[in-house]
C-alpha positions in Angstrom: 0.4 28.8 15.6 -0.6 25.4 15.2 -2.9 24.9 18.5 -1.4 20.8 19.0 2.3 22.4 18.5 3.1 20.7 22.1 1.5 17.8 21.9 3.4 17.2 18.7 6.4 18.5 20.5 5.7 16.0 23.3 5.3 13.0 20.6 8.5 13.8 18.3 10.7 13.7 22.1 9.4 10.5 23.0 9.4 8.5 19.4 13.2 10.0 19.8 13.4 8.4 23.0 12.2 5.2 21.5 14.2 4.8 18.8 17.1 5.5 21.1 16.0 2.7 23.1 15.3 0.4 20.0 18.8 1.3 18.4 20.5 1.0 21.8 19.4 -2.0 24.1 19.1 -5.8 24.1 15.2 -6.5 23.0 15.0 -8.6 25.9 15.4 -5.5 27.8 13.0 -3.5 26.6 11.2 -1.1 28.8 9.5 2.1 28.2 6.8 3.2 31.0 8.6 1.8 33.6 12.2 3.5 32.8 10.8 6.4 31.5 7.5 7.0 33.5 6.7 10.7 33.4 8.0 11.3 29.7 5.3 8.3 29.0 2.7 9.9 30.8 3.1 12.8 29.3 3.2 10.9 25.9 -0.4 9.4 26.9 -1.6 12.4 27.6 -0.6 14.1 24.5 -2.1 11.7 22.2 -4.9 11.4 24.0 -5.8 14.8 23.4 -5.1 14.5 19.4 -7.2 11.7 19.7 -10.2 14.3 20.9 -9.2 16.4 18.1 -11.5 17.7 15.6 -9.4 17.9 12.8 -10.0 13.7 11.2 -5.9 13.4 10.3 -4.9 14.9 14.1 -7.7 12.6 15.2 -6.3 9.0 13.2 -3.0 10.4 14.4 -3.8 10.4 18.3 -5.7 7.2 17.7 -2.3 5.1 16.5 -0.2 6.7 18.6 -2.7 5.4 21.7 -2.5 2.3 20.7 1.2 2.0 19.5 1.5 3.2 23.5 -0.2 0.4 24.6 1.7 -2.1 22.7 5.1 -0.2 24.3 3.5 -0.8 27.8 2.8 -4.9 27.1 6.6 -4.6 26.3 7.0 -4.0 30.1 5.2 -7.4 31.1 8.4 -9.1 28.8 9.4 -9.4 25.1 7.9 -12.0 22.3 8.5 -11.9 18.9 4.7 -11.5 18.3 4.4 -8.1 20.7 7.6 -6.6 18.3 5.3 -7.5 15.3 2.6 -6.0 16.1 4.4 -3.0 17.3 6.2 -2.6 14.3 2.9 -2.7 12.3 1.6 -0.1 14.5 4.7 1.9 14.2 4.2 2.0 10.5 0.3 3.2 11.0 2.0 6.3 13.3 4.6 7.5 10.2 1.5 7.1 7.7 -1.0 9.1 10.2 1.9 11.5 10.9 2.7 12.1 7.2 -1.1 13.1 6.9 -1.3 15.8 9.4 -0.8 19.1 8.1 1.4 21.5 9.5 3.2 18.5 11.9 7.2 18.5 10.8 9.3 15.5 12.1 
């Protein structure tokens, strides 16, 4: 068994959780860590620990999906069209790093 199974569990429940919130509610309304505080913390940690990983592709993984988490958590202090823009274009560094790791299914 894949030894980051639930930390990837963890991730794929809360970039579900996102895109419900993406799909669902007014941008201007956009909050993660303070609707959704333990499933966020529990996303942190996660990534943080593929971002110790040894394995490179687990590693670049962890390290976008850190700091596509701290673009989510600016979206707390309000919305501008520049925070979406550069959360998008981390978003799309996540699906690439997540298509890399081996053994991770979405």
């Amino acid at each position: 068994m894949n030894t980051h199974q639930p930390d990837f569990e963890t991730i794929n429940a809360t970039l579900a959780l996102i895109e419900q919130i993406l799909t669902y509610i007014k941008p201007q309304d956009w909050t993660f860590t303070a609707r959704f505080p333990g499933q966020f913390k529990e996303f942190r940690t996660a990534a943080g620990r593929l971002a110790r990983s040894k394995d490179r592709k687990v590693k670049a993984y962890g390290r976008a999906l850190v700091e596509y988490d701290r673009c989510l958590a600016d979206f707390d202090r309000g919305f501008t069209q520049a925070k979406a823009a550069k959360a998008t274009k981390i978003g799309e560094r996540v699906v690439t790093a997540m298509k890399e790791v081996p053994g991770h299914v979405v």
